[in-house]
TORTI-826750 format. One record per residue (C-alpha): residue number from 1; x, y, z. Coordinates in nm, 3 decimals, always signed. Layout:
<nodes>
@nr=NUM | x=X | y=Y | z=Z .
...
</nodes>
This chain:
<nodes>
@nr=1 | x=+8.243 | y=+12.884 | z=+9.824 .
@nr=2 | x=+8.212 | y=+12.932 | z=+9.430 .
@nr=3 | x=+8.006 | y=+12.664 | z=+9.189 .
@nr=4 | x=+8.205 | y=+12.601 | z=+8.900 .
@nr=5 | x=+8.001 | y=+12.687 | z=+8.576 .
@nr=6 | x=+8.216 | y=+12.551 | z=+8.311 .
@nr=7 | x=+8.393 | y=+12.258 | z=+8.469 .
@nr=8 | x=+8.381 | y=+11.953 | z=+8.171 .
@nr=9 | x=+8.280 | y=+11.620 | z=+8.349 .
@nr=10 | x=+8.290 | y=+11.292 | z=+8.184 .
@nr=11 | x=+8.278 | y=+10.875 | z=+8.264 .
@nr=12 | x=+8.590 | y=+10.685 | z=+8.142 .
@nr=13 | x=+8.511 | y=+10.375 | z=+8.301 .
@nr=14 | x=+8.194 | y=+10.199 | z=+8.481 .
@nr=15 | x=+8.280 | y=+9.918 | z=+8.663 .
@nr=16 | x=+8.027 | y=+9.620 | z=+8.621 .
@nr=17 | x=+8.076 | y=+9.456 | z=+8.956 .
@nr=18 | x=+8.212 | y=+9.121 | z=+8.793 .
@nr=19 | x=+8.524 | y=+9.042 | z=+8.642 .
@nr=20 | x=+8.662 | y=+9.409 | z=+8.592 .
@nr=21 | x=+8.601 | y=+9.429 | z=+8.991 .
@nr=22 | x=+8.362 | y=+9.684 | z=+9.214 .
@nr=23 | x=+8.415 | y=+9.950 | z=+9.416 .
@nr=24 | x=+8.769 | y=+10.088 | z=+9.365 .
@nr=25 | x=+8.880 | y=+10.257 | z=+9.721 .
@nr=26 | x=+9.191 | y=+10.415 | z=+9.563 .
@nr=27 | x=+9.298 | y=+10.662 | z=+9.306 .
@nr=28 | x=+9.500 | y=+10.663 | z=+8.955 .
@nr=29 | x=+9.850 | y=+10.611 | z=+8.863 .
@nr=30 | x=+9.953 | y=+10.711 | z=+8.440 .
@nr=31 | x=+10.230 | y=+10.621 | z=+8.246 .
@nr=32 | x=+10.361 | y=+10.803 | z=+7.931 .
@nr=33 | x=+10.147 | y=+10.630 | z=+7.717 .
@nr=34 | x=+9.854 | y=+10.834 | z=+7.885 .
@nr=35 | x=+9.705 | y=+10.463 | z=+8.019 .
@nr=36 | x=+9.600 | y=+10.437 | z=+8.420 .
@nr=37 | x=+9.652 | y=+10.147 | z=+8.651 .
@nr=38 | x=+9.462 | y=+10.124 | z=+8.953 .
@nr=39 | x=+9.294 | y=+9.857 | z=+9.203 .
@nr=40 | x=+8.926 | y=+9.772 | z=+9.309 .
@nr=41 | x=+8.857 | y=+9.645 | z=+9.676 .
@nr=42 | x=+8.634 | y=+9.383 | z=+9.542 .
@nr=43 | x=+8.483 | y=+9.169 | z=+9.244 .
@nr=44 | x=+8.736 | y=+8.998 | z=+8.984 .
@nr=45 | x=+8.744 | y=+8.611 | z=+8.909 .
@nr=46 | x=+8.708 | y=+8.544 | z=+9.293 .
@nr=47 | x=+8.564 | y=+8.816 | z=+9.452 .
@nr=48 | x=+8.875 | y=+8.983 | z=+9.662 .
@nr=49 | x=+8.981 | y=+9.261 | z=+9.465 .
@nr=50 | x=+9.194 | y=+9.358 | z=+9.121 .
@nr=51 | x=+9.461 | y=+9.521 | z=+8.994 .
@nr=52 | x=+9.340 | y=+9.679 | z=+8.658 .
@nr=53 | x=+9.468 | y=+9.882 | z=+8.324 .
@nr=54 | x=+9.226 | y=+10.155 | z=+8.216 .
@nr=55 | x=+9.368 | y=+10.316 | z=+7.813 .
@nr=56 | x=+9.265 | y=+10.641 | z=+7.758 .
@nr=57 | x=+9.024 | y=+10.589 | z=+7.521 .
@nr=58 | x=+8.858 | y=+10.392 | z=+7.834 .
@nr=59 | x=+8.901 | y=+10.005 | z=+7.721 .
@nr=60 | x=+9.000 | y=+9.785 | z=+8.024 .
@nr=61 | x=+9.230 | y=+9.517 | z=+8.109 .
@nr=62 | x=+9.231 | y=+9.341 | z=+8.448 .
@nr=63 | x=+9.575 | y=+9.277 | z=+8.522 .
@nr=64 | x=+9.528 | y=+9.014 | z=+8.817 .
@nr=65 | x=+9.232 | y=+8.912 | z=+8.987 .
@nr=66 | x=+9.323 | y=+8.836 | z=+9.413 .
@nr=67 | x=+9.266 | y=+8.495 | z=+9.525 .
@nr=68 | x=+9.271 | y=+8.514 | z=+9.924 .
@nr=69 | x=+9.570 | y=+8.330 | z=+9.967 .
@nr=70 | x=+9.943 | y=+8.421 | z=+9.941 .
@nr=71 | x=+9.880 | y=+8.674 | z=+9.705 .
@nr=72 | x=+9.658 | y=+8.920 | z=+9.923 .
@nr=73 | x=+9.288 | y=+9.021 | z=+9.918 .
@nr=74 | x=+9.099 | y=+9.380 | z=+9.892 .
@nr=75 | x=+9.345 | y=+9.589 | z=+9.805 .
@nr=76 | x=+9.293 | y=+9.950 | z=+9.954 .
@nr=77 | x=+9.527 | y=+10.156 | z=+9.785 .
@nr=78 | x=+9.649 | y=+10.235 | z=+9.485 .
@nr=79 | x=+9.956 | y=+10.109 | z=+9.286 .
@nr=80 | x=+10.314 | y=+10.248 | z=+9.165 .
@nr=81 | x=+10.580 | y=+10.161 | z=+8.875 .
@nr=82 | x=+10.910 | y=+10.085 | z=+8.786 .
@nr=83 | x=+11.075 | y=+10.223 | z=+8.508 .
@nr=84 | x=+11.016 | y=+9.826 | z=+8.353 .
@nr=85 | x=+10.695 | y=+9.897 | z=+8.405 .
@nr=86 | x=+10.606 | y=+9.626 | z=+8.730 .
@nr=87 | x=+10.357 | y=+9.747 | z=+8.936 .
@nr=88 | x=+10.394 | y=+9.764 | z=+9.316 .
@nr=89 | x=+10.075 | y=+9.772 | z=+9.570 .
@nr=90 | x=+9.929 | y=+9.654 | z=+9.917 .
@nr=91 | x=+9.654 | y=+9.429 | z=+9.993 .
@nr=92 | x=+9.420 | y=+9.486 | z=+10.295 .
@nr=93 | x=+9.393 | y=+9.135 | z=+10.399 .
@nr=94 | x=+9.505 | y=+8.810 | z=+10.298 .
@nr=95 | x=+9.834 | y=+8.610 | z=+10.305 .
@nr=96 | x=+9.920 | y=+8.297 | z=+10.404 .
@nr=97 | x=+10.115 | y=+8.399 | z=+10.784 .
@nr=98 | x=+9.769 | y=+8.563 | z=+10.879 .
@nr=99 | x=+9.480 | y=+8.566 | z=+10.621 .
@nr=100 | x=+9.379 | y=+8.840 | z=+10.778 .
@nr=101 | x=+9.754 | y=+9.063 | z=+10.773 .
@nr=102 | x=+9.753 | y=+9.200 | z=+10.423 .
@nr=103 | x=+10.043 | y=+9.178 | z=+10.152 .
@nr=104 | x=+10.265 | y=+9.389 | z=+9.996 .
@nr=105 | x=+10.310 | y=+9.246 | z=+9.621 .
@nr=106 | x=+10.478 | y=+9.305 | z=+9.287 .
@nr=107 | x=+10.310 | y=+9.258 | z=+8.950 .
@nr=108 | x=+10.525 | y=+9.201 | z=+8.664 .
@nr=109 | x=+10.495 | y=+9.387 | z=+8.364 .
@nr=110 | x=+10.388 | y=+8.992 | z=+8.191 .
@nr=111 | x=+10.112 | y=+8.956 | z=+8.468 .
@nr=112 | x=+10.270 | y=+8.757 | z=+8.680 .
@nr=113 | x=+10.171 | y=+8.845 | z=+9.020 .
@nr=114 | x=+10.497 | y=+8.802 | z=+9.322 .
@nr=115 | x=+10.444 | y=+8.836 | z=+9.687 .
@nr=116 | x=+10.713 | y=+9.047 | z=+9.855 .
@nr=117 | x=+10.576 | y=+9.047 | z=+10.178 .
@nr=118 | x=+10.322 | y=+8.871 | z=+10.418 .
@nr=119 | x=+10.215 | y=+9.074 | z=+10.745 .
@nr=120 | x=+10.161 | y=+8.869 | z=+11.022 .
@nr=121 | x=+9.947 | y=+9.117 | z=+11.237 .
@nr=122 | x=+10.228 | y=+9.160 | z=+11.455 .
@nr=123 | x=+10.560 | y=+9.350 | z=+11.517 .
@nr=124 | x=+10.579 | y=+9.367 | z=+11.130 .
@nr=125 | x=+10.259 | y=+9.543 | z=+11.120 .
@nr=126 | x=+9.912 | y=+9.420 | z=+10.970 .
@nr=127 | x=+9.658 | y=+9.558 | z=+10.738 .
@nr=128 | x=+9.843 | y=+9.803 | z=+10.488 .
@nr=129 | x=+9.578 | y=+10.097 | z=+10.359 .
@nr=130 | x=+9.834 | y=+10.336 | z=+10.188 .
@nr=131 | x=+10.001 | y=+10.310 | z=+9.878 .
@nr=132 | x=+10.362 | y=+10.265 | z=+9.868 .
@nr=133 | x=+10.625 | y=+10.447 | z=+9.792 .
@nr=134 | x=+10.998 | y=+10.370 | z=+9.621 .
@nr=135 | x=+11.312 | y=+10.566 | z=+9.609 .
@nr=136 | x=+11.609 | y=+10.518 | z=+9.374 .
@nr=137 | x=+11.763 | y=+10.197 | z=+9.517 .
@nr=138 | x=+11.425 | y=+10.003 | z=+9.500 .
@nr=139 | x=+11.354 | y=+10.012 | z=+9.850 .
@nr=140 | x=+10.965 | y=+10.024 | z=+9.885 .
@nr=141 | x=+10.795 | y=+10.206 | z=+10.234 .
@nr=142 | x=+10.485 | y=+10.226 | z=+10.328 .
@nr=143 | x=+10.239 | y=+10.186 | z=+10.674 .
@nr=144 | x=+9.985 | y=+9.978 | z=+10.795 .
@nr=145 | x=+9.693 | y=+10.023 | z=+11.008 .
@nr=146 | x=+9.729 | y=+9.779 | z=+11.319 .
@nr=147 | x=+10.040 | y=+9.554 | z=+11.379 .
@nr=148 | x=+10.324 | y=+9.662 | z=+11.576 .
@nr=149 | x=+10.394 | y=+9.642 | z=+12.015 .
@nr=150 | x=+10.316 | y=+9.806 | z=+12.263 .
@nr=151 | x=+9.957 | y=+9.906 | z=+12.188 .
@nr=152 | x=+9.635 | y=+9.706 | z=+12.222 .
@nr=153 | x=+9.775 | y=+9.331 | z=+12.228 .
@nr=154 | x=+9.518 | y=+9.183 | z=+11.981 .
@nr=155 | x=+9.577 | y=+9.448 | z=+11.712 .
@nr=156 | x=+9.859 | y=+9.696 | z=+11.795 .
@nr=157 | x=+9.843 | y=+10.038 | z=+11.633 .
@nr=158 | x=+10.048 | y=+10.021 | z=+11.326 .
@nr=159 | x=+10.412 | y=+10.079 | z=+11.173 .
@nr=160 | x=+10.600 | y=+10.266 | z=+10.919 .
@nr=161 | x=+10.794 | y=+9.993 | z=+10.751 .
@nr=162 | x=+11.106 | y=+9.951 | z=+10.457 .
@nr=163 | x=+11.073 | y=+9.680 | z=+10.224 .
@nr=164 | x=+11.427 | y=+9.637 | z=+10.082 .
@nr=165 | x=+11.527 | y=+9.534 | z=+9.717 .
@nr=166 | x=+11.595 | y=+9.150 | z=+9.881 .
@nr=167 | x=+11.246 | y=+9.153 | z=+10.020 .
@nr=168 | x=+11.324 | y=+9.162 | z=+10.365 .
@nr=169 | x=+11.100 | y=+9.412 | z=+10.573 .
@nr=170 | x=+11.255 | y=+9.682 | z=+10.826 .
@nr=171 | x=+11.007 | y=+9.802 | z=+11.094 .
@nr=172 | x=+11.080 | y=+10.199 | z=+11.054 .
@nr=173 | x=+10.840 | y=+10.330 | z=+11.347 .
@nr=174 | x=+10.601 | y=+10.130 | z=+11.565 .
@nr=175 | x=+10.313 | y=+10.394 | z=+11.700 .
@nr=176 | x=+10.253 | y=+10.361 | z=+12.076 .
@nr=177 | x=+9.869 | y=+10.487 | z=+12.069 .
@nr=178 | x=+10.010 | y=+10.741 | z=+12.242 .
@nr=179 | x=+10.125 | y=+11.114 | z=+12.178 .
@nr=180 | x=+10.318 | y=+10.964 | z=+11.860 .
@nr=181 | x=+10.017 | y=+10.873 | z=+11.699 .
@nr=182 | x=+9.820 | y=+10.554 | z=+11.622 .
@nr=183 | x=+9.653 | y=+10.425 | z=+11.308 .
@nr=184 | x=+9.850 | y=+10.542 | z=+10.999 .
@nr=185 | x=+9.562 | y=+10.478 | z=+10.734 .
@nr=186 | x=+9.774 | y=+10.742 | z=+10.476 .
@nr=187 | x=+10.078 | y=+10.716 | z=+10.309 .
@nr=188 | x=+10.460 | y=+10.827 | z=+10.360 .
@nr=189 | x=+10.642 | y=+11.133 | z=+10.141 .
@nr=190 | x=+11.016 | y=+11.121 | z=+10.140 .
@nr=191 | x=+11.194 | y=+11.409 | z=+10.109 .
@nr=192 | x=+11.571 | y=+11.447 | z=+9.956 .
@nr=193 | x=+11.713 | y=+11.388 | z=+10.258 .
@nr=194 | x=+11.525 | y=+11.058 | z=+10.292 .
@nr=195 | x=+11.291 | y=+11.181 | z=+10.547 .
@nr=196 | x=+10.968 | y=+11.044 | z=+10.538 .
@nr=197 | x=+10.601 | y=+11.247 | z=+10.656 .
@nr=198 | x=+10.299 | y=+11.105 | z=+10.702 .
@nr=199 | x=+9.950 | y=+11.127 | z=+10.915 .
@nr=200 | x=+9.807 | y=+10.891 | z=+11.190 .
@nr=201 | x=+9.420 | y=+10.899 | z=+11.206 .
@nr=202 | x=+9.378 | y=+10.873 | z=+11.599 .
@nr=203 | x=+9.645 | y=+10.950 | z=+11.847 .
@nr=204 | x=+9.827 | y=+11.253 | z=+11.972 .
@nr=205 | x=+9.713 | y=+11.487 | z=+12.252 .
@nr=206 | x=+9.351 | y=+11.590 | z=+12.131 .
@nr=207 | x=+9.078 | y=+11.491 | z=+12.395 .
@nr=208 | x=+8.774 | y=+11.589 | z=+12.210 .
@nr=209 | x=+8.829 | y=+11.235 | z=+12.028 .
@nr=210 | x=+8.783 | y=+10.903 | z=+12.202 .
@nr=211 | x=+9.120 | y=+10.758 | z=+12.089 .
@nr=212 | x=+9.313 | y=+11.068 | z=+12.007 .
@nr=213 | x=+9.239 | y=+11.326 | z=+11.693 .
@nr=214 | x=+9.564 | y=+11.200 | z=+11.461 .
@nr=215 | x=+9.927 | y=+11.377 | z=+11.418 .
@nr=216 | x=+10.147 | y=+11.477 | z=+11.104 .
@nr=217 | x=+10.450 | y=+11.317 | z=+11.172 .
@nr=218 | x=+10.838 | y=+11.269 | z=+11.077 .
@nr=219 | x=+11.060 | y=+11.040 | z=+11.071 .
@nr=220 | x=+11.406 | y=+11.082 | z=+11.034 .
@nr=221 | x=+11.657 | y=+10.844 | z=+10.817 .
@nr=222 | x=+11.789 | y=+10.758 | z=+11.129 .
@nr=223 | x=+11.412 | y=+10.581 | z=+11.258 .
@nr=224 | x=+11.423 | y=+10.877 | z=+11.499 .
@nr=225 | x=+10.979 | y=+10.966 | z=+11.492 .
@nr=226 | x=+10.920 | y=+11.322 | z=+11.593 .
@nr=227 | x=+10.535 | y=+11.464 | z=+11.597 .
@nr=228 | x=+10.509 | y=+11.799 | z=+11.372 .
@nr=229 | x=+10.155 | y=+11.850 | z=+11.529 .
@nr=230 | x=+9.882 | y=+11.658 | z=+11.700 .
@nr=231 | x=+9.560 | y=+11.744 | z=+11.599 .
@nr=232 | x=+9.270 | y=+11.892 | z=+11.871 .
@nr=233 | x=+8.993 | y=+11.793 | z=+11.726 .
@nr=234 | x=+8.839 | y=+12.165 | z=+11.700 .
@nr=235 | x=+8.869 | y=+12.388 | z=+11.413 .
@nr=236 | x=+9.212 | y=+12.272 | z=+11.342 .
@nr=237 | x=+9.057 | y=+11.960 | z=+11.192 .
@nr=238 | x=+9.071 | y=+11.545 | z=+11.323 .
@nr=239 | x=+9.098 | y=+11.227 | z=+11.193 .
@nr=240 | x=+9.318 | y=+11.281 | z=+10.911 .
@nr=241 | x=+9.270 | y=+10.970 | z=+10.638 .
@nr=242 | x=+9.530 | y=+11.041 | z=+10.386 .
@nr=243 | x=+9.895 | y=+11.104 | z=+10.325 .
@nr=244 | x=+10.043 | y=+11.429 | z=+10.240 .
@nr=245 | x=+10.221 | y=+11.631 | z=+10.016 .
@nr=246 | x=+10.526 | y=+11.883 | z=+9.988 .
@nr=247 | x=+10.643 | y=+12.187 | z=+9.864 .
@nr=248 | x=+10.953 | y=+12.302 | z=+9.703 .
@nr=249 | x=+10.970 | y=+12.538 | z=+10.058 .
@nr=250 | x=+10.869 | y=+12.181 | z=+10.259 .
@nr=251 | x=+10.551 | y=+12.250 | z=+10.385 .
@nr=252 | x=+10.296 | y=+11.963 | z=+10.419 .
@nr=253 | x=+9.921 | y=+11.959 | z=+10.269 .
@nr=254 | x=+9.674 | y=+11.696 | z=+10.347 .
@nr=255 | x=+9.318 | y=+11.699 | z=+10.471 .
@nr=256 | x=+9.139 | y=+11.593 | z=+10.781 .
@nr=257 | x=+8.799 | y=+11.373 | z=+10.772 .
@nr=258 | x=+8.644 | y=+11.544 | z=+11.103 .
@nr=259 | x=+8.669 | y=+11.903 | z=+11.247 .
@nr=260 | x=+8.711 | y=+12.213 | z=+11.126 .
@nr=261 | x=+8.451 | y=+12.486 | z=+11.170 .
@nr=262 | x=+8.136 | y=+12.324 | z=+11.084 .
@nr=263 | x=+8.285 | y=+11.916 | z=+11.189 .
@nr=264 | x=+8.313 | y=+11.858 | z=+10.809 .
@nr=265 | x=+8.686 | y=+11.795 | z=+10.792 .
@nr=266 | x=+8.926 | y=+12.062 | z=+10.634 .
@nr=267 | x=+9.259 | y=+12.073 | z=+10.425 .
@nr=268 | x=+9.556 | y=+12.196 | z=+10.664 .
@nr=269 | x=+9.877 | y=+12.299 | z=+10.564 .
@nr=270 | x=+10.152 | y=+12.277 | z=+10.875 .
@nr=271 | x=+10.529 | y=+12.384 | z=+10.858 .
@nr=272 | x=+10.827 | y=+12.230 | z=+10.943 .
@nr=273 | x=+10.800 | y=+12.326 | z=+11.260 .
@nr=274 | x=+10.507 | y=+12.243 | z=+11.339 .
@nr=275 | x=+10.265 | y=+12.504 | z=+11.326 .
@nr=276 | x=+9.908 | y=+12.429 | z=+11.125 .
@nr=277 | x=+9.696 | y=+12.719 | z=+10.940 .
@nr=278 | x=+9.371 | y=+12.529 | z=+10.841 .
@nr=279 | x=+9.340 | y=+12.636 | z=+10.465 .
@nr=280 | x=+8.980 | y=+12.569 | z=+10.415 .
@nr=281 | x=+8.663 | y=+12.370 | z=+10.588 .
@nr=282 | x=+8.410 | y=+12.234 | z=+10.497 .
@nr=283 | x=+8.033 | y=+12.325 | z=+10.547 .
@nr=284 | x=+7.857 | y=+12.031 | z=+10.403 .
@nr=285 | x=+7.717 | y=+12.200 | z=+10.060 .
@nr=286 | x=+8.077 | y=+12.225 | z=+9.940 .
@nr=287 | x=+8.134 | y=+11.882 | z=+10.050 .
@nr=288 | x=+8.222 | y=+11.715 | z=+10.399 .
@nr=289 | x=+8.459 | y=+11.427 | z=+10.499 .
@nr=290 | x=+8.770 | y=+11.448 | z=+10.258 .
@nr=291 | x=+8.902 | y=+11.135 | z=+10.253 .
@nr=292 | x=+9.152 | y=+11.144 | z=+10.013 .
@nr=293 | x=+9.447 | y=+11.368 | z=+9.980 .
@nr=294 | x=+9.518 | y=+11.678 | z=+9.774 .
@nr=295 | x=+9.736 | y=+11.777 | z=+9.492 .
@nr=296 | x=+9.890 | y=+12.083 | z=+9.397 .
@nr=297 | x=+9.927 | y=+12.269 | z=+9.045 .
@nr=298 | x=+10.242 | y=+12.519 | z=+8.941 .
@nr=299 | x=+10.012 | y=+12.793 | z=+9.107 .
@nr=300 | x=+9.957 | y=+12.653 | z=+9.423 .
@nr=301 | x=+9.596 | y=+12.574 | z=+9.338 .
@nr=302 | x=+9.490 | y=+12.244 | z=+9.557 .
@nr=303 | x=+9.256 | y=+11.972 | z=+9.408 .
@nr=304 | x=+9.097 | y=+11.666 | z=+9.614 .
@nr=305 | x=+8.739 | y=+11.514 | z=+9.635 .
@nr=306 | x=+8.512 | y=+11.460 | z=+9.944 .
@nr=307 | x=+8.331 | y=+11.151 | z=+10.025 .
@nr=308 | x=+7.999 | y=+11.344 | z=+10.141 .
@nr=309 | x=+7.848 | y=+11.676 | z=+10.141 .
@nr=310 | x=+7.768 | y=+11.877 | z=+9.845 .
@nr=311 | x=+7.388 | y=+11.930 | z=+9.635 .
@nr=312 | x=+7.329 | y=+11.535 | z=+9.659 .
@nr=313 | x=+7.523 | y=+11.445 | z=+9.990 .
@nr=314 | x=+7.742 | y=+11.217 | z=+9.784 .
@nr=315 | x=+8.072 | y=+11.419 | z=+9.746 .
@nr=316 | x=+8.221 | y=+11.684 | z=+9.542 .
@nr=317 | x=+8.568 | y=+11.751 | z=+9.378 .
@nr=318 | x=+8.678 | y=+12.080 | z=+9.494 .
@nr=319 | x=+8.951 | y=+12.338 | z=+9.385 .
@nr=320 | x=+9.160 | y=+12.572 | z=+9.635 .
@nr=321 | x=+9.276 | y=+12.901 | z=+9.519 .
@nr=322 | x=+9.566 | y=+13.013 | z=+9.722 .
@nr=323 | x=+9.379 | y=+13.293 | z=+9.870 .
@nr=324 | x=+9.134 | y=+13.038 | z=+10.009 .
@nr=325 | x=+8.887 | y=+13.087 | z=+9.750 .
@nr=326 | x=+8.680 | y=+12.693 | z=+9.714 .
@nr=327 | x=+8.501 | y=+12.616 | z=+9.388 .
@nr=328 | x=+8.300 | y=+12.318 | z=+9.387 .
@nr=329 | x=+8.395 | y=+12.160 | z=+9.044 .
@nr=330 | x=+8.139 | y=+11.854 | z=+9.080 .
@nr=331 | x=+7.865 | y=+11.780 | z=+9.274 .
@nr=332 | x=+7.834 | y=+11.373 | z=+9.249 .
@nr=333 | x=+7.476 | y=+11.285 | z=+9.205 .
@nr=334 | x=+7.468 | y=+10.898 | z=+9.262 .
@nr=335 | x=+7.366 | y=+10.825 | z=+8.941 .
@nr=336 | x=+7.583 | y=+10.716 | z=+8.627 .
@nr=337 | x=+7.813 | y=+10.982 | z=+8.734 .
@nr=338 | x=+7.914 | y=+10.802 | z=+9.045 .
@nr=339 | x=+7.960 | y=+10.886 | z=+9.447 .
@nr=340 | x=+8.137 | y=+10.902 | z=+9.713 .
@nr=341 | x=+8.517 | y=+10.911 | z=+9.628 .
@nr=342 | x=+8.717 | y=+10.783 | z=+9.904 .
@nr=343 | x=+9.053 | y=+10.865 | z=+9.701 .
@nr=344 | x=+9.184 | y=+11.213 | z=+9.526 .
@nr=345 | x=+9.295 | y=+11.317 | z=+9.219 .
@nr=346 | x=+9.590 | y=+11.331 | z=+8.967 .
@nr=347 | x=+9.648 | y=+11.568 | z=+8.674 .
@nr=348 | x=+9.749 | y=+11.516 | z=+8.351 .
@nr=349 | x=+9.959 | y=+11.710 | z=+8.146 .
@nr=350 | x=+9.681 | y=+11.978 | z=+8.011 .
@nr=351 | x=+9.514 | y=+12.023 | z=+8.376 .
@nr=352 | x=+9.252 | y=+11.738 | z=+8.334 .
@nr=353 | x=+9.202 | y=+11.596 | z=+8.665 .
@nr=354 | x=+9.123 | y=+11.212 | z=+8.702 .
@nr=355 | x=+8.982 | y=+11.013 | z=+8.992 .
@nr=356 | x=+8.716 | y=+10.702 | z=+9.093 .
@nr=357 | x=+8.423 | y=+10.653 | z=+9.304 .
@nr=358 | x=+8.340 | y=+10.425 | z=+9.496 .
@nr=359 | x=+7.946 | y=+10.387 | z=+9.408 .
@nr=360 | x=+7.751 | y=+10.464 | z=+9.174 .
@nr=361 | x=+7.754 | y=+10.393 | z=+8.811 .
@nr=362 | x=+7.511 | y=+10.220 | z=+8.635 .
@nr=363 | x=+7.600 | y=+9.903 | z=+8.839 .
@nr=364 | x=+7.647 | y=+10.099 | z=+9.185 .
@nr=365 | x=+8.014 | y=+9.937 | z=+9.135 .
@nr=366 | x=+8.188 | y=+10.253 | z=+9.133 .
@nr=367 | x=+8.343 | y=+10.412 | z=+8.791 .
@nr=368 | x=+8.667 | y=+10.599 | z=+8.699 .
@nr=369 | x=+8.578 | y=+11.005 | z=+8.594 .
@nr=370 | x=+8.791 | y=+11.301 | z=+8.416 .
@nr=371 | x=+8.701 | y=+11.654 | z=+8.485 .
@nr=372 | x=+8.847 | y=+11.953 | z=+8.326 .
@nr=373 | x=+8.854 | y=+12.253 | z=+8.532 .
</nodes>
């Protein structure tokens, strides 16, 4: 593990804890423009949550504030876009089938906020933590947490689901708790071929864990759910929180909260086929429990954050040389400079990465960073 020395760290944002909301959970989408959308779990006019605008020159705009009701409460994750520029998200809980099922919605470029679809908490699915995903026909796919059958009857153990262009919702996969995982907290990644990847955080074959130590999964076009590998909990890495990503050669990167050779979590890659090479963990000074996912640059360098671990014990953003090399880039301190990132990172066009915290800030409401490497 390497310290960066001349890594470039700066605020954008500081969230106040009121109307701008508190606490975002998720990371940062851009458009062209070089502005960034994003949500906040809580604060806004009523307290559940907002969808915001961030411009680069760090003025903000919140977009919608959640009510509780139809529209959805505590959003989770992150948002996407159109090419009209309407935003797409999730919402934790809320809706008006089961205030406590979540929402997928649709904001419109105007502000008007649309709900698409209401979860009831059960064979639909329930509590939606990922962001979603769209391909070229507007279909929109995504997972949630609980919801589904044959699992534990007050809560079930989630679903990959399709949200077509007419709004009507298309149970993909519905995890048994079993082998085939349970819990998708992370996100989906379609391929060309319109198969979709993804993590569970529990489930699969480990025994070291008390419900299972998660899978990376496919599922093909045809709703045909296949485990790639089911994590043991050991140095292979457990729990994994967050979606994954893919290579031109289709191999999947992602990170696991637990395991690894010290417990810290690790970032994995695994094959097509299903074997897993653990890439990198964590020892607790360079950070512990990644949360959020990773990128990748044109060099097969890997960027993400952890939630813990580094000099202050409240996270780090990390780099990952393709030899396996880890620099440190940030050590969060828990000051004005934030702590403990749930989400990861994206890049902009010159290699500047971009992320939030959770805490911290002057207002312990979280704040929105850039760091160049």
């Amino acid at each position: 593990m390497h310290a960066a020395e001349a890594s470039h760290y700066r605020i954008l944002y500081a969230f106040t804890g009121g109307a701008d909301g508190a606490h975002p959970r998720a990371g940062l989408i851009r458009n062209t423009n070089g502005d960034f959308y994003g949500t906040a779990l809580s604060g806004g006019d009523a307290g559940f949550g907002t969808v915001f605008e961030l411009s680069r020159r760090g003025e903000q705009t919140t977009l919608y504030s959640f009510l509780d009701q139809e529209d959805g409460a505590n959003p989770h994750a992150s948002v996407i876009s159109d090419e009209a520029g309407n935003l797409y998200g999730t919402a934790f809980f809320g809706g008006l089938v089961n205030s406590f099922g979540g929402t997928v919605f649709k904001l419109g470029n105007t502000g008007q906020e649309m709900t698409l679809h209401e979860f009831s908490g059960g064979t639909d699915g329930g509590n939606p933590a990922a962001p979603l995903i769209r391909d070229a026909d507007g279909n929109l796919y995504g997972t949630t947490v609980e919801g589904g059958s044959g699992c534990y009857p007050s809560a079930g153990c989630g679903v990959a689901f399709l949200l077509d262009s007419a709004g009507r919702e298309h149970v993909l996969h519905t995890f048994a708790g079993g082998r085939d995982g349970q819990a998708p907290i992370g996100g989906l990644v379609r391929d060309r071929k319109g198969t979709l990847y993804g993590t569970t955080f529990n489930g699969g074959a480990g025994r070291s864990c008390d419900s299972g130590c998660g899978v990376v999964f496919r599922i093909a076009s045809d709703g045909k759910e296949k485990v790639l590998y089911a994590f043991r909990g050991g140095s292979d890495g457990a729990n994994p929180y967050a979606g994954l990503i893919r290579d031109d050669d289709g191999n999947l990167y992602g990170t696991t909260s637990a395991g690894g050779s010290s417990g810290n979590g690790t970032v994995f890659k695994a094959s097509r086929n299903g074997s897993e090479v653990v890439l990198h963990s964590f020892t607790g000074s360079d950070g512990a429990t990644p949360y959020g996912g990773v990128i990748r640059d044109k060099l097969g360098n890997l960027y993400g954050t952890t939630n813990a671990g580094g000099d202050f014990g409240l996270g780090t953003i990390f780099e990952l040389a393709p030899d396996g090399t880890e620099t440190v880039l940030h050590s969060f301190a828990g000051g004005d400079d934030g702590a403990s990132p749930y989400a990861g990172l994206i890049m902009g066009r010159r290699g500047h990465l971009y992320g939030t915290t959770f805490a911290g800030g002057p207002s312990d409401a979280g704040v929105v960073f850039k760091l160049k490497p």
